[in-house]
TORDRENTOR-625038 format. One record per residue (C-alpha): x negated, y, z negated; chain; residue number from 1. Coordinates in steps of 0.2 Angstrom, whole numbers, always signed. Each point is the difference from the previous one (the first is absolute). Last residue first. Layout:
<atoms>
{atom {X,Y,Z},"A",NUM}
...
</atoms>
This chain:
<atoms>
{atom {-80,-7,+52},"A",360}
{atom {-7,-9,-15},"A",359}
{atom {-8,-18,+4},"A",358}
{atom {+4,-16,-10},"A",357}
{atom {-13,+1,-11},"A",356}
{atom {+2,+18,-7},"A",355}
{atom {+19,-2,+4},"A",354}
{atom {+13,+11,+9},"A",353}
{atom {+18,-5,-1},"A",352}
{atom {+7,-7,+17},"A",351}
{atom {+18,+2,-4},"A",350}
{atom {+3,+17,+4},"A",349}
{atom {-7,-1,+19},"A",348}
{atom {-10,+17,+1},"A",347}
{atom {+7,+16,+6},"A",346}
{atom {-11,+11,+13},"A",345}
{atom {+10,-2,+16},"A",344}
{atom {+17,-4,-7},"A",343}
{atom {-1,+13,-14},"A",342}
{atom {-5,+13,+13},"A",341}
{atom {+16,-5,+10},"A",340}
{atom {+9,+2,-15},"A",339}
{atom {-3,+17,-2},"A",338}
{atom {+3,+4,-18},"A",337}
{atom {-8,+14,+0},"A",336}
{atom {-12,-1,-16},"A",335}
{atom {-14,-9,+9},"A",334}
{atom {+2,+9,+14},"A",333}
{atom {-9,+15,-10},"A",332}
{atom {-16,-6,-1},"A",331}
{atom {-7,+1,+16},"A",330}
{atom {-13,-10,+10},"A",329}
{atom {+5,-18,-6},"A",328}
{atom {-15,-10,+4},"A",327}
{atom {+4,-16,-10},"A",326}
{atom {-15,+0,-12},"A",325}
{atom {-2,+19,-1},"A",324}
{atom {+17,+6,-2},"A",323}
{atom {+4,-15,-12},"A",322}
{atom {-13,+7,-11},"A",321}
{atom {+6,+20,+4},"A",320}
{atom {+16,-7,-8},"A",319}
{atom {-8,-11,-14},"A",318}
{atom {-8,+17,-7},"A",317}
{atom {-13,-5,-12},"A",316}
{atom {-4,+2,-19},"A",315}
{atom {-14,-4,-12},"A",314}
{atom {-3,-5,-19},"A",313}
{atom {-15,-5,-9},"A",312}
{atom {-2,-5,-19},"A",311}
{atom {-5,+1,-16},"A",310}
{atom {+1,-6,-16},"A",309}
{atom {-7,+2,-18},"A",308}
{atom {-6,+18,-3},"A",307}
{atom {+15,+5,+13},"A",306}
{atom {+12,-6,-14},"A",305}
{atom {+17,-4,+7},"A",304}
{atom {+16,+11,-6},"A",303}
{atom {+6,+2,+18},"A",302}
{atom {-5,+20,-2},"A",301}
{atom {-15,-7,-7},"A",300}
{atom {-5,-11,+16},"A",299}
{atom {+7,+17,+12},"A",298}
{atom {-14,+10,-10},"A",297}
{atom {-16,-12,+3},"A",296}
{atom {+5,+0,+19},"A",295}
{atom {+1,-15,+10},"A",294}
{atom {-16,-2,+11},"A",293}
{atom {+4,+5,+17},"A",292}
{atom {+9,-2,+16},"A",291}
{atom {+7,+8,+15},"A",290}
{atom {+3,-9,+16},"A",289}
{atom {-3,-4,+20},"A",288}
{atom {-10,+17,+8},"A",287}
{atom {-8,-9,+16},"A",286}
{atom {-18,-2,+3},"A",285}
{atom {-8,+0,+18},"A",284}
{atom {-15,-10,+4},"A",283}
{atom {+8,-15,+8},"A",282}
{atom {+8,-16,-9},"A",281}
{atom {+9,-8,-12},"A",280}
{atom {+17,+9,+4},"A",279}
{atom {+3,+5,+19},"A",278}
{atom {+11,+16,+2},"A",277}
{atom {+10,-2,+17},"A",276}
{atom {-2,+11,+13},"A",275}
{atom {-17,-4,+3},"A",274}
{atom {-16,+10,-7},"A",273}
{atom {+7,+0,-18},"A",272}
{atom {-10,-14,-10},"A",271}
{atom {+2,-5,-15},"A",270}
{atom {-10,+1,-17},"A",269}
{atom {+10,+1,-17},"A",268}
{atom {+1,+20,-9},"A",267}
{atom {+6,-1,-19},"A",266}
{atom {+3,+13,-11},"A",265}
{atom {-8,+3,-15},"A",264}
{atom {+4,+5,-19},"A",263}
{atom {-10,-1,-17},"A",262}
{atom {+10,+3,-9},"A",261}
{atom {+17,-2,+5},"A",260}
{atom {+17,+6,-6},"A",259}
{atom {-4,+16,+8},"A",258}
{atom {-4,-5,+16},"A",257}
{atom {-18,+8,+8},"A",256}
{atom {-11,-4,+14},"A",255}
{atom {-17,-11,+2},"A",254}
{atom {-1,-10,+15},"A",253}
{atom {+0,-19,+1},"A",252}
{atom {-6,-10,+16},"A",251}
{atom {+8,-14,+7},"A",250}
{atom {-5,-16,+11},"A",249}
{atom {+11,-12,+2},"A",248}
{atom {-2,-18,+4},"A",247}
{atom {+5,-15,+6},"A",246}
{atom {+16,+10,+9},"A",245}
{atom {+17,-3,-1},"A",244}
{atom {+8,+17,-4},"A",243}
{atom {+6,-5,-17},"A",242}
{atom {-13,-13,-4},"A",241}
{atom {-15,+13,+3},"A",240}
{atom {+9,+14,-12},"A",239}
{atom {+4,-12,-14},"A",238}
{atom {-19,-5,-2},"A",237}
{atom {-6,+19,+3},"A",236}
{atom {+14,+5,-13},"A",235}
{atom {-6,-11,-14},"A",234}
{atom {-20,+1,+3},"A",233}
{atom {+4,+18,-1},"A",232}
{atom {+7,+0,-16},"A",231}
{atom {-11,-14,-7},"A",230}
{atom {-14,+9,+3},"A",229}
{atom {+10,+18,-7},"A",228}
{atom {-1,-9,-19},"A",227}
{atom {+10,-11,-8},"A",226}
{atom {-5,-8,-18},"A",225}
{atom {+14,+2,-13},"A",224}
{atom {+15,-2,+12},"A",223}
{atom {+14,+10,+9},"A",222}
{atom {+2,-1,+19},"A",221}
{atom {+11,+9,+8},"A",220}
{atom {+7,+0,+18},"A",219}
{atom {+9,+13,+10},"A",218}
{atom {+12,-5,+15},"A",217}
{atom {+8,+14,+9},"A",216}
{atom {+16,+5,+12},"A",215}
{atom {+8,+15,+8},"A",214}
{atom {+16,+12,-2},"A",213}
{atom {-5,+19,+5},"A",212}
{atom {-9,-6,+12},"A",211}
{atom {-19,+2,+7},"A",210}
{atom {-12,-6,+14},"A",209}
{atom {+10,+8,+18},"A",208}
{atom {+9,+15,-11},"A",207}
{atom {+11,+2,-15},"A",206}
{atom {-6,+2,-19},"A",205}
{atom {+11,+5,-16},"A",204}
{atom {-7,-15,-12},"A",203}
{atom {+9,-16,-3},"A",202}
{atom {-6,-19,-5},"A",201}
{atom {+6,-16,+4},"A",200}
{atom {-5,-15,-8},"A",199}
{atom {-18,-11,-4},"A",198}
{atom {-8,-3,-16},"A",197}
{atom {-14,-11,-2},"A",196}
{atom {-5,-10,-16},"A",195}
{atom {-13,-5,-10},"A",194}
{atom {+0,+4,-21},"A",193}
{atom {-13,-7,-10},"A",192}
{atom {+7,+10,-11},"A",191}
{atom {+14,-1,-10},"A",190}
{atom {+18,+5,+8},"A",189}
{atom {+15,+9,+0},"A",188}
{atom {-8,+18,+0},"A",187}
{atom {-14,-5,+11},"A",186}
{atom {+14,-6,+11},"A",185}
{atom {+10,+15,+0},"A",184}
{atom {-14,+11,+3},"A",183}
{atom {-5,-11,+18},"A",182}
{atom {+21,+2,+5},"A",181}
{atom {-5,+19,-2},"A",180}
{atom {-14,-1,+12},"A",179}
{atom {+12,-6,+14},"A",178}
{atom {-2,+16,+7},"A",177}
{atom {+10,+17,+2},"A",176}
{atom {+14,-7,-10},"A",175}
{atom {+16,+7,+2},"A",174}
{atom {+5,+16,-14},"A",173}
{atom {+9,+3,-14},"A",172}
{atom {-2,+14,-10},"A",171}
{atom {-1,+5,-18},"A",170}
{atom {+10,+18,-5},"A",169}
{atom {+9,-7,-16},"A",168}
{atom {+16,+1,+9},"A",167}
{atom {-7,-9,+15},"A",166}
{atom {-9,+7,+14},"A",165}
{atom {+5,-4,+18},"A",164}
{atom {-10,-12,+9},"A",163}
{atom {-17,+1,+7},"A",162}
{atom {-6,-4,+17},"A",161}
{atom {-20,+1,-3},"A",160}
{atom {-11,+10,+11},"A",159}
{atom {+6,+18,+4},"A",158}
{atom {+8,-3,-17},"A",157}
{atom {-17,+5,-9},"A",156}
{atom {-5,-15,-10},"A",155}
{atom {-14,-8,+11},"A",154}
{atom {-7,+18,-1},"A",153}
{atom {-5,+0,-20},"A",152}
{atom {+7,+11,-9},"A",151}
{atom {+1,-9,-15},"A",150}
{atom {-14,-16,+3},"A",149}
{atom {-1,-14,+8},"A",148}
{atom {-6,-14,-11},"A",147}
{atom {+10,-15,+4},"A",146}
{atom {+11,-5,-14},"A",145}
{atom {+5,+21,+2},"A",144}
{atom {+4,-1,+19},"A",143}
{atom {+13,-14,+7},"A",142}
{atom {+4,-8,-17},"A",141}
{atom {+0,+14,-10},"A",140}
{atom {+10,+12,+14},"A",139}
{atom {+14,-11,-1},"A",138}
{atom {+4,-14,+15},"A",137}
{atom {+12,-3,+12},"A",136}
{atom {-7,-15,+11},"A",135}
{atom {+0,-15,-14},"A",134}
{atom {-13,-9,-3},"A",133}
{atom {-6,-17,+5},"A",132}
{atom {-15,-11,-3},"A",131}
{atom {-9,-13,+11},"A",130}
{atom {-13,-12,-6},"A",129}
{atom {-20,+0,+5},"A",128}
{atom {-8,-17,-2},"A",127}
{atom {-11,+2,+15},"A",126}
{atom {+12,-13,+11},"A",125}
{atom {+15,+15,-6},"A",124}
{atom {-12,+13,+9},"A",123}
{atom {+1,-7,+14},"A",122}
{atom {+17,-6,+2},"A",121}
{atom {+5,+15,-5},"A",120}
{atom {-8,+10,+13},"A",119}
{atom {+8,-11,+13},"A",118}
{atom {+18,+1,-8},"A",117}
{atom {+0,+20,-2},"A",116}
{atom {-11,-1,+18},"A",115}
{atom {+17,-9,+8},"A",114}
{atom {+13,+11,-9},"A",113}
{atom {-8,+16,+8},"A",112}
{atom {+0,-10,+17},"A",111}
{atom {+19,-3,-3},"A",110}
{atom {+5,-17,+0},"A",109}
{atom {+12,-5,+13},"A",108}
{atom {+18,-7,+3},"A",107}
{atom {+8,-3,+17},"A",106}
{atom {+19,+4,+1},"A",105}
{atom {+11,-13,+8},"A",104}
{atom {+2,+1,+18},"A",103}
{atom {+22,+4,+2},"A",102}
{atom {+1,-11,+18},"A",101}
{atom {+10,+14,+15},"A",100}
{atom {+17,-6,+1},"A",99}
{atom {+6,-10,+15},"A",98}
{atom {+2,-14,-16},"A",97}
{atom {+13,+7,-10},"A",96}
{atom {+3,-12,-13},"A",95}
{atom {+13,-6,-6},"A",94}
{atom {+4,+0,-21},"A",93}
{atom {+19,+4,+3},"A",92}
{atom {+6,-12,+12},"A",91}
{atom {-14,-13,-6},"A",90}
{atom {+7,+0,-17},"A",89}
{atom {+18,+0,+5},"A",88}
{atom {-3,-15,+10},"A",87}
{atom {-9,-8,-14},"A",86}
{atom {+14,+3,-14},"A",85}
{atom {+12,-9,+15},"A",84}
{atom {-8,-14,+0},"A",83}
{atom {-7,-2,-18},"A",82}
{atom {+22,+1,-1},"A",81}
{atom {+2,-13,+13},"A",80}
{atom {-10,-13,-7},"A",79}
{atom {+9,+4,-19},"A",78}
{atom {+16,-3,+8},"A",77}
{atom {-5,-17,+9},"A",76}
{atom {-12,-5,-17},"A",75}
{atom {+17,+4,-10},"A",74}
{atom {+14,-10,+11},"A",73}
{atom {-12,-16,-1},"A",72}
{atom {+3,+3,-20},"A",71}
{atom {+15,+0,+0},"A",70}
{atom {+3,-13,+13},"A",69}
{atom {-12,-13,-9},"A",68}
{atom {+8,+6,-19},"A",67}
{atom {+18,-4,+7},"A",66}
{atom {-6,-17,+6},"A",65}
{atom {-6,-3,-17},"A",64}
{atom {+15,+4,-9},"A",63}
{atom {+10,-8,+16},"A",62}
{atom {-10,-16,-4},"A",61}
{atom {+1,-3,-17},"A",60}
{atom {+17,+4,-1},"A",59}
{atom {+6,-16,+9},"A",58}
{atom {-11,-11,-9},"A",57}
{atom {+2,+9,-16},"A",56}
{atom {+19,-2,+0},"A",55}
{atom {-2,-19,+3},"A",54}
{atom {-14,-3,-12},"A",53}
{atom {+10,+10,-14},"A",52}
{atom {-4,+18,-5},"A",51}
{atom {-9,+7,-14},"A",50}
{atom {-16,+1,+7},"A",49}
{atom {+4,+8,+14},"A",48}
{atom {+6,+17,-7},"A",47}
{atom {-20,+5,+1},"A",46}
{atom {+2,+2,+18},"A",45}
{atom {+16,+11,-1},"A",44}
{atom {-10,+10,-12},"A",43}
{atom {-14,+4,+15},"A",42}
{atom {+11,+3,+11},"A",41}
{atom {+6,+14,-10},"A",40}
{atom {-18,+9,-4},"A",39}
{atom {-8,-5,-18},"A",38}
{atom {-16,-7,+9},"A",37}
{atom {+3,+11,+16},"A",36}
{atom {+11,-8,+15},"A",35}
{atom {+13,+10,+1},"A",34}
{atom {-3,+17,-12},"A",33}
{atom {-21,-2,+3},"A",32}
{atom {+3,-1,+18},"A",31}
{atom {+12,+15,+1},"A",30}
{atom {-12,+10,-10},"A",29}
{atom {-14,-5,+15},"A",28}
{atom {+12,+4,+12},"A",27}
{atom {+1,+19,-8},"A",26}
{atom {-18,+2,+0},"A",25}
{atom {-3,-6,+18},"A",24}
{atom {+13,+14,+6},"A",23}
{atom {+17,+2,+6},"A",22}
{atom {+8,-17,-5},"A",21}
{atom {+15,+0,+10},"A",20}
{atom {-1,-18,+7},"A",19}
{atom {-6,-6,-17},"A",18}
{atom {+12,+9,-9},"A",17}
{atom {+14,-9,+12},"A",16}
{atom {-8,-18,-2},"A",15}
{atom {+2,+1,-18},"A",14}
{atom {+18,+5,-1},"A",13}
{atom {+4,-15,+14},"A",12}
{atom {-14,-11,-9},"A",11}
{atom {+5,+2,-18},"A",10}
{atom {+19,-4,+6},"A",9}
{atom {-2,-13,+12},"A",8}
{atom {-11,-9,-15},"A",7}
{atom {+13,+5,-15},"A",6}
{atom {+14,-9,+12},"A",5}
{atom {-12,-15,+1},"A",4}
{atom {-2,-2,-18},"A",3}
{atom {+16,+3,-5},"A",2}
{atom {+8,+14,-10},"A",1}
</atoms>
């Protein structure tokens, strides 16, 4: 067939598909069969060198007039196809805009969350690391590491939530402190041991001051030369960073924990003649922790010699904290999932508290 006959040919077929091309994908294909490396005008192109001067100068052109059209004809197709793909888009993607806006939700860290990250800040800048345990616990763990005895009333169930009993009558239970998480790290480590402990604990209580569900951080220290100086040293440093103050005075009272020896709780100095609690100052004394020398017994439980080391340990509530330093009056809202209360107490999530760049 001739050269010019082949030309009205490819573009009378070609110009059809184009024309009828339903989508960018099939006009591509139709591209790459016409004027692709291998496609048919393509060929024709490559016939050139084997004609004469006269056939090629006559060929020549309508090959490459062929290609100009074809390839004019695609870019006009394609145009309108991104046309018609936007219209579609913006017929289906529209906006209704005598709706009422859709505010994005608002994040914030819970006060409870806050004093987890302020108290670990502090104690962290005193060397202390944090260690984790697991909420369900065995009776090991939560009372035999630590000295209470059989019988005694921490185990009765109007205390601890216990689970059923297994086939060889042992029972589960949730932690009623953090304590157990300080038994598992004398178990997986050598003195000196420094750590706090913070996580949920449960107990079956309900009013203005206690849930059922609430949170603690306990420290430990484990050494070869610590005595109750260093203890109290320890916690009247943390307590004047955590509430701000240059300093605060506390007072230790005698009191009794079985898995310390001897044991104390500690009172710091405020002031209660306003509405709001005043740390680091006045003549009144608030209730803040319980403390103690770590006793001889729970060291051998944890397979460390009492001859050798010892150590001190203590224990707070970091719901009554956060009570205290942000004035909540009540600690039930903190479990209600009020998001109001979330927005008025809740701290921006990315302004992590530092010793030096400020806590709260």
């Amino acid at each position: 067939m001739a050269i010019d006959q082949q030309v009205s040919s490819i573009e009378a077929e070609a110009s059809s598909a184009i024309a009828t091309a339903s989508d960018e994908a099939a006009l591509e294909a139709i591209r790459v069969a016409e004027l692709g490396k291998k496609g048919r005008l393509s060929l024709l192109m490559r016939e050139l060198g084997g004609m004469s001067p006269e056939q090629r100068q006559s060929a020549g052109p309508a090959l490459n007039g062929l290609k100009d059209r074809l390839t004019a004809a695609i870019n006009a197709r394609k145009a309108d196809l991104e046309l018609a793909s936007l219209n579609k888009r913006l017929e289906t993607e529209r906006e209704d805009l005598t709706l009422p806006p859709r505010y994005e939700p608002v994040g914030a860290l819970h006060p409870v969350m806050q004093v987890f990250e302020e108290l670990a800040a502090i104690f962290a800048d005193m060397g202390f690391a944090v260690a984790e345990g697991p909420d369900i616990e065995d009776d090991f763990h939560n009372f035999t590491a630590l000295n209470f005895p059989a019988g005694h009333p921490a185990r009765e169930m109007h205390d601890t939530f216990f689970m059923k009993p297994a086939a060889d009558g042992s029972r589960k239970l949730l932690r009623t402190h953090t304590s157990p998480i300080q038994v598992r790290a004398m178990l997986a480590n050598k003195p000196p041991i420094r750590v706090i402990a913070p996580g949920r604990v449960y107990r079956k209580d309900w009013d203005a001051t206690h849930t059922p569900m609430f949170h603690q951080i306990e420290g430990l220290v484990i050494d070869d030369k610590v005595h109750m100086g260093h203890l109290k040293s320890c916690l009247t440093e943390a307590f004047s960073r955590f509430f701000e103050v240059p300093t605060t005075e506390s007072r230790f009272r005698p009191h009794f924990f079985p898995f310390t020896e001897p044991s104390a709780e500690m009172d710091i100095r405020c002031d209660r003649s306003g509405a709001e609690i005043k740390v680091g100052e006045g003549n009144d004394w608030l209730e803040i922790l319980g403390c103690g020398m770590v006793h001889p017994n729970v060291l051998r439980s944890c397979n460390i010699d009492p001859e050798q080391y010892q150590g001190f340990a203590f224990g707070l509530g970091v719901d009554r904290l956060a009570m205290l330093k942000y004035g909540m009056p009540d600690l039930r809202p903190y479990f209600e999932a009020d998001v109001e209360w979330i927005r008025h107490y809740g701290f921006k999530p990315w302004l992590l508290p530092t010793v030096t760049g400020g806590l709260s």
